[in-house]
C-alpha angles and dihedrals in degrees: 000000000000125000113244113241110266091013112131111259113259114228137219144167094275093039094045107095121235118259086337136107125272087204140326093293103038133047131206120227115197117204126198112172089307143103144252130186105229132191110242111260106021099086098097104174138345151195128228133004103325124167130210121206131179123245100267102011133090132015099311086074082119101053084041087055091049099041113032134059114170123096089179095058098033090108095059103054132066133184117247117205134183157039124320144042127315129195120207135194159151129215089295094298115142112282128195149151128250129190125218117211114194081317155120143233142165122218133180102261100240090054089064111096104163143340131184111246090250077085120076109214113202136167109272120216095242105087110246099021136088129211119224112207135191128008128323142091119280131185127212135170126239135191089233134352121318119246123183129227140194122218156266085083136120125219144194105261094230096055097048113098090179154311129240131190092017148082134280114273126257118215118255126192124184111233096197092054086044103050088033133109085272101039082051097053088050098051089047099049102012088218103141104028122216118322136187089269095069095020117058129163097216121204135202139179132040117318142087130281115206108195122165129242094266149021100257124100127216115272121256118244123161122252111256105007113152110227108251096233140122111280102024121113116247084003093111108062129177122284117269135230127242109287103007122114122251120224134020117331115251117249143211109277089006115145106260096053100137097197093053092042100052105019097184 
């Protein structure tokens, strides 16, 4: 059956590339036999005979014990195993793959999609964030493409996805903004909150910062939370009484903590 011109390919096993992207939103796991540690919520479809276990629970508790490192953010991470291909995403954001060569780097940890278990993952001691260590591809998600910048320099918090080879941010805050006309207004009326402008993370030393292509951060949306549309199961719950909360209670570690997830 031939392709119309200007139709969208239509992919298959055999077509879908190999821990590459499909295209700037969507990337392609490939399993052999093998494993990947995977973010709850970003597997959107997958080939073959794949197999999803939870972080602590089941016969991979070795390979947990090697390769991650992180109790807070156990409940938001499973295992996948097996053979096939495997598409991840992330609510159209830009999506790639890194590779990690006898390294280390830290990323905000909503940003983290998936890593090999050559990489250790472990809690890093920034508030929000996870350190990668050792070699091995990872995949993360951005609001914009990536660039990469060497230090000394100083960003906009919102705006930073991670740091490698270097060491963990200070806090800067510029006294001038901040004792200026428009830091007055703020402190007076509180209307605006604090921006990049007043609020820096400043880095030194030798390394890479990794910051996206714009100031907005990702929004937050719980693993695993079932849309609550027509159509959906489980989408459609029960009417709620005054007062009382609609959906799954949110729980300790899950993703969506934003107090785990900015930090700042």
């Amino acid at each position: 059956m031939s392709t119309p011109a200007g139709a969208p390919a239509v992919l298959d096993p055999l077509t879908l590339p190999s821990d590459d992207n499909v295209n700037a939103y969507t990337f392609c796991v490939e399993l052999k036999g093998s494993q990947w540690f995977l973010q709850k919520g970003k597997m959107i479809a997958y080939y073959g005979r794949i197999d999803f276990n939870g972080i602590g629970h089941g016969r991979l508790d070795r390979l947990v014990r090697t390769s991650f490192h992180s109790p807070l953010h156990a409940s938001d991470w499973v295992v996948a195993d097996g053979q096939g291909k495997m598409l991840l995403a992330d609510r159209a954001f830009d999506v790639n793959s890194y590779d990690l060569d006898e390294g280390n780097l830290t990323i905000r940890s909503g940003n983290l999609l998936a890593f090999q278990p050559t990489l250790a993952l472990k809690q890093s001691i920034v508030p929000g964030f996870l350190t990668l260590i050792g070699t091995g591809k990872f995949v993360a998600a951005s609001n914009g493409p990536v660039v990469f910048m060497e230090p000394p320099i100083r960003v906009d918090p919102q705006a930073l996805v991670g740091w490698a080879d270097c060491p963990s941010p200070c806090h800067h805050y510029d006294h001038g903004y901040l004792t200026g006309v428009i830091g007055g207004m703020r402190a007076l009326t509180g209307i605006g909150g604090t921006s990049g402008e007043e609020h820096q993370f400043e880095f030194v030393g030798a390394g890479t910062v990794l910051l996206q292509s714009s100031e907005a951060l990702l929004p937050e949306q719980a693993a695993g939370g079932v849309p609550d549309q027509a159509g959906v199961p489980g989408g459609r719950s029960a009417p709620t009484q005054p007062g009382q909360q609609s959906g799954a209670p949110r729980l300790p570690g899950q993703l969506g903590d934003l107090q785990r997830r900015f930090g700042l």
